[in-house]
C-alpha positions as CSV (number, residue, x, y, z in Angstrom):
1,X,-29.2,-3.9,116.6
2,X,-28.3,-6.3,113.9
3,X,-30.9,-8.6,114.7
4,X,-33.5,-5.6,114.3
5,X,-32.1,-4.3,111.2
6,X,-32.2,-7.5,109.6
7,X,-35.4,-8.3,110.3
8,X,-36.7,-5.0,109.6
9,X,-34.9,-4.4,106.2
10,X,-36.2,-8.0,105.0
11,X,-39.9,-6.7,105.7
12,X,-39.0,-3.8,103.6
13,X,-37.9,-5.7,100.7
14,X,-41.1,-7.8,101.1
15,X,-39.2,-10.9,102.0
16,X,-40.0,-13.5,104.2
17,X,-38.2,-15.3,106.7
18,X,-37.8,-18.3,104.3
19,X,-37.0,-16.7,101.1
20,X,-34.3,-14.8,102.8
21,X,-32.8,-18.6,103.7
22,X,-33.4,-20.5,100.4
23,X,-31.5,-16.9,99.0
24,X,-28.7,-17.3,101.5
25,X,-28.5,-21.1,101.0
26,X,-29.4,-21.6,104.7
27,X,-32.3,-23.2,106.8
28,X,-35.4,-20.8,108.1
29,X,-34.4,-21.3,111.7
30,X,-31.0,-19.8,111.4
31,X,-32.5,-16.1,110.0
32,X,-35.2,-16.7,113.3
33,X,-32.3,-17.2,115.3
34,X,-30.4,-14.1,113.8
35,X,-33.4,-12.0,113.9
36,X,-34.4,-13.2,117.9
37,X,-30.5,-12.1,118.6
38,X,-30.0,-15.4,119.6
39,X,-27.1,-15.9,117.5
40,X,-25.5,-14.0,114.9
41,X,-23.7,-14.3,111.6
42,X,-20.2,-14.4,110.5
43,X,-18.4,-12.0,108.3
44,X,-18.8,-13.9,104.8
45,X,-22.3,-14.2,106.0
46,X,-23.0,-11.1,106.5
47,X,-21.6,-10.2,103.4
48,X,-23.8,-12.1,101.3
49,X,-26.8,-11.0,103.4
50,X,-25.4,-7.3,102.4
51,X,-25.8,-8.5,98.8
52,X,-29.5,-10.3,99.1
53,X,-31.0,-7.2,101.0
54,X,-29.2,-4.8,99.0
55,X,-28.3,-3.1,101.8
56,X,-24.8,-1.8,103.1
57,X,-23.3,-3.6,106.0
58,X,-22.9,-0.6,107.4
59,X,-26.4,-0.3,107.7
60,X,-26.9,-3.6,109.0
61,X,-24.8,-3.4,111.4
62,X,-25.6,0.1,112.1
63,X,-28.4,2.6,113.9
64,X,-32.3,0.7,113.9
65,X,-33.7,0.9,111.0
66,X,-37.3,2.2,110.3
67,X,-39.4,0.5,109.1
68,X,-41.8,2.4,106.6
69,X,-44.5,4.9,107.9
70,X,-47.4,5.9,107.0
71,X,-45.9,9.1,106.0
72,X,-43.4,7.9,103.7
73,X,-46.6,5.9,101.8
74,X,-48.0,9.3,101.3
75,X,-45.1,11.2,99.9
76,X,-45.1,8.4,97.5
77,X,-48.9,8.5,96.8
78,X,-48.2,12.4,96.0
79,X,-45.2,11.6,93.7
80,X,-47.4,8.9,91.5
81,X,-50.1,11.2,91.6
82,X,-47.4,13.7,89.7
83,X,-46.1,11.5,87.5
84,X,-49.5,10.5,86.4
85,X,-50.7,13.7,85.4
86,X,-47.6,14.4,83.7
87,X,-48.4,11.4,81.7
88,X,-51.9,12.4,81.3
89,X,-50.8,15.5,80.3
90,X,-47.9,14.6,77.6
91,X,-50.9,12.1,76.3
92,X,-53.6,15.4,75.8
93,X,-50.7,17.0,74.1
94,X,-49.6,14.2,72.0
95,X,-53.1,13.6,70.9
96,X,-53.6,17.5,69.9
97,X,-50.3,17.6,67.2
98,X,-51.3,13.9,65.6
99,X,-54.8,15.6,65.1
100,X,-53.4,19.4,63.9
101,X,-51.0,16.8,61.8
102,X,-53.6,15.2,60.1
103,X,-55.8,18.4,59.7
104,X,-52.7,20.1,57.7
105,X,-52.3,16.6,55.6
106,X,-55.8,17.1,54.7
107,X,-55.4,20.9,53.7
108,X,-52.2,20.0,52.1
109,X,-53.9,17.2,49.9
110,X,-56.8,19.3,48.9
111,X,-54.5,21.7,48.1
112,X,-52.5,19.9,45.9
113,X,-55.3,18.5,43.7
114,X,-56.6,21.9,43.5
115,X,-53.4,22.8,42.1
116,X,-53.8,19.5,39.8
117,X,-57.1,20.8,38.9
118,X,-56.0,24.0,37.8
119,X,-53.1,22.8,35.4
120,X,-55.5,20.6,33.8
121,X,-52.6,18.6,32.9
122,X,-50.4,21.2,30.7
123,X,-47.6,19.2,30.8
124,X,-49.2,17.0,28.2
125,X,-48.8,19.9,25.5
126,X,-45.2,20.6,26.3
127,X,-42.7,19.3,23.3
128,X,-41.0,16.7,24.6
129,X,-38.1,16.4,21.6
130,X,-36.1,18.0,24.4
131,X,-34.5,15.9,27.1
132,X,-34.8,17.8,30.0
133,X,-38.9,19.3,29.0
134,X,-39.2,15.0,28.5
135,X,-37.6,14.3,32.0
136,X,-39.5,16.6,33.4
137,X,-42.8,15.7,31.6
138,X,-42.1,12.2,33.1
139,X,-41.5,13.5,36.7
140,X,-44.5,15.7,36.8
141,X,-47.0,13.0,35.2
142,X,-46.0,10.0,37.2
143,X,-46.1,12.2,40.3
144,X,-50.0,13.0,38.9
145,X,-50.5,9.6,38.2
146,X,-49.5,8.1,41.7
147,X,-51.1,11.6,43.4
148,X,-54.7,10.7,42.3
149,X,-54.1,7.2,43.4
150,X,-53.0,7.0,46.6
151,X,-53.8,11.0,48.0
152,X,-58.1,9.9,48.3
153,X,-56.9,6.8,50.3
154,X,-54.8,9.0,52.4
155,X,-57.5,11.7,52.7
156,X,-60.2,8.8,53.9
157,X,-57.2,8.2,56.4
158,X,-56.6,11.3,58.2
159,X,-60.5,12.1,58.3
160,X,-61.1,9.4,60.5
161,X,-57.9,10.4,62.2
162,X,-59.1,13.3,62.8
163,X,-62.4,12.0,64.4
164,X,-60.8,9.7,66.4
165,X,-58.7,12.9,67.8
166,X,-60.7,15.1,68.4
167,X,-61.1,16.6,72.0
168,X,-63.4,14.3,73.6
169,X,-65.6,16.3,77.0
């Protein structure tokens, strides 16, 4: 039984009979020889094969192991095949709120200068001998100021965004 499970678990882990020695710091023909039944190893031994397989030694020295089927291959096909449409799907949906996002930046910068537009810059008339109409005054022009700057830039910006978003069929 041991010999079996050893050899079987190593196929599972994709070793082969020599990387399972250099890992276990012995020659290939000891790991034949454990695996033909023709001799077997000792406790520390199997303790560190335990640790290299990642396997209990309880299971090693346990029931036969079996090997991987054919159905086991497909349960796992089936789960990747999940987990890849969830990933498609949280990609669709991730694509959809950046390009919503950027359609609302766009209504919300048009907005704004239409705003802008309308004031036509009243704050310029206001009497400024006051402190708080001067801070004001400031706050309100330099946010103009930067506004008309930077907002067209950002506008250019989310348009193409919003092409490069959009639901492609």
């Amino acid at each position: 039984m041991l010999n079996e499970n050893i050899k079987a678990i190593r196929k599972s882990k994709g070793l082969s009979q020599e990387e399972l020695a250099v890992k276990l710091n012995v020659v290939r023909q000891t790991i034949s020889k454990w695996e033909q039944g023709l001799s077997v190893p000792d406790s520390d031994m199997l303790l560190s094969i335990s640790e290299v397989l990642e396997t209990p030694v309880s299971v090693l020295l346990g029931e036969k192991v079996i090997e991987s089927e054919v159905d086991d291959l497909k349960a796992i096909s089936a789960k990747l095949e999940v987990i890849n449409l969830q990933l498609a799907q949280r990609k669709t949906t991730r694509r959809k709120i950046i390009h919503w996002l950027l359609i609302s930046l766009c209504v919300a910068i048009v907005t704004i200068f239409a705003i802008l537009l309308a004031l036509e810059s009243s704050y310029l008339g206001w009497n400024y001998s006051d402190p708080e109409t001067a801070v004001l005054g400031t706050a309100v022009h330099s946010f103009e100021w930067l506004f008309v700057r930077v907002a067209p830039i950002i506008l250019i910006g989310s348009i193409i965004g919003i092409f490069l978003t959009r639901k492609k069929e």
